[in-house]
N, C-alpha and C positions, 0 to 999 in steps of 0.2 A: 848250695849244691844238693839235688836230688839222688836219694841214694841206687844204688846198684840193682836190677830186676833180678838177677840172678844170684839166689840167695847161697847158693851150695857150692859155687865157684864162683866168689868176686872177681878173683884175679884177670875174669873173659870176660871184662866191661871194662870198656874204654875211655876216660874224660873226654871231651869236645866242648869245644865251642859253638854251641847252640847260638849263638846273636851271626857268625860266621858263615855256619852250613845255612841259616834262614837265606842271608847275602845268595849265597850261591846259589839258592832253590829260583831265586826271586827272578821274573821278567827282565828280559833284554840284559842281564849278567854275563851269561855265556857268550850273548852278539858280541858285548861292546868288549870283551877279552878274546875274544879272536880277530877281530879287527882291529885292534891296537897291538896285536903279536905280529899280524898280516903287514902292516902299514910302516911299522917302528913309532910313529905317532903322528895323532891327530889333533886340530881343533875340535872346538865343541860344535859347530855347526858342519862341518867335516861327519863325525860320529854321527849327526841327526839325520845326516841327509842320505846316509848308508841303510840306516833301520828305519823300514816300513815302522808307521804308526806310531813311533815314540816322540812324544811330548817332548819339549823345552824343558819344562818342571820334573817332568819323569827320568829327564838323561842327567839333569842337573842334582838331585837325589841321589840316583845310582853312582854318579861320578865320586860324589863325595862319600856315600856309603865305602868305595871301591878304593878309593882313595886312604882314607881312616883305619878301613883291616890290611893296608898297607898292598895291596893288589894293582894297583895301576900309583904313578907320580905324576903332580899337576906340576909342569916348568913354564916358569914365567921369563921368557925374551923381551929384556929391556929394550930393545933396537924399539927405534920409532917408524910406525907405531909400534907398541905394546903388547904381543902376541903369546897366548898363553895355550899351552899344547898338552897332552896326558900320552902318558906311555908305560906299557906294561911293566913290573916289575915282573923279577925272577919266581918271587913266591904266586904272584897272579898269573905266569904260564904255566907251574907245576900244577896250580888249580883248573888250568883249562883244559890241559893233558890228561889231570886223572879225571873232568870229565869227560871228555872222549873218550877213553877208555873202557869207564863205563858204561856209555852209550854205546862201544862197539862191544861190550858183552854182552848186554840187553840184543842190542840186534843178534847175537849171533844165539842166544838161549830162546827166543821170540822172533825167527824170520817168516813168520804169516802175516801180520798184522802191523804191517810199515805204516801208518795213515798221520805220521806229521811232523815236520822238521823241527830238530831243536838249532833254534838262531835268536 
C-alpha cells in the first residue's frame, strides 16, 4: 500500500482500488456496460457486433476482466445447444451510473469543447 500525498490531513485520502478504476479507465468498458444494462443480456458475438472496432481477443479480456471485479456475470444455458450470455450485475450499473454522471459534470464544467464520444 502506497502512502497518503497528504501529509497534514490523512484522514482526506481515500483507499481504492487501483487494479479496479485501471478496468474502468480501459477501452470499450463503458460500451460493453451499457449495452448489457440496455439489452438485460447478451452473447458474445451479440456484444462484438454492437462495438465498432473491437476484437474477438479484446471483448474476450475485457469480458473476463469485467466478469472477475465482479461487474457483469457469465450464465451458461445448458439447453442444446449450449448457450452462454453475460449480464450486468448491480455493482457494474452503479459503475456505469457514476460514470455518466461524471461525464455529465465534465460536460456541463467544459461545454466548448464537445469533440468525442465516450462508448
Amino acid at each position: 500500500m502506497t502512502e497518503c500525498c497528504i501529509k497534514e490531513d490523512q484522514e482526506l485520502c481515500v483507499l481504492y482500488s487501483s487494479k479496479l478504476l485501471e478496468l474502468i479507465m480501459k477501452k470499450y468498458t463503458y460500451s460493453i456496460l451499457v449495452l448489457l444494462d440496455k439489452y438485460g443480456k447478451l452473447r458474445f458475438n451479440e456484444l462484438q457486433r454492437k462495438i465498432s472496432g473491437l476484437t474477438q481477443r479484446s471483448l474476450s479480456l475485457r469480458l473476463k476482466e469485467l466478469e472477475k471485479a465482479r461487474l457483469i456475470n457469465r450464465v451458461v444455458e445448458t439447453t442444446e445447444p449450449v448457450k452462454v450470455y453475460y449480464m450486468i450485475t448491480t455493482e457494474g450499473k452503479a459503475v456505469k451510473n457514476a460514470i455518466q454522471i461524471l461525464v455529465s459534470l465534465v460536460n456541463l464544467l467544459d461545454n466548448s469543447n464537445k469533440d468525442e464520444y465516450l462508448c
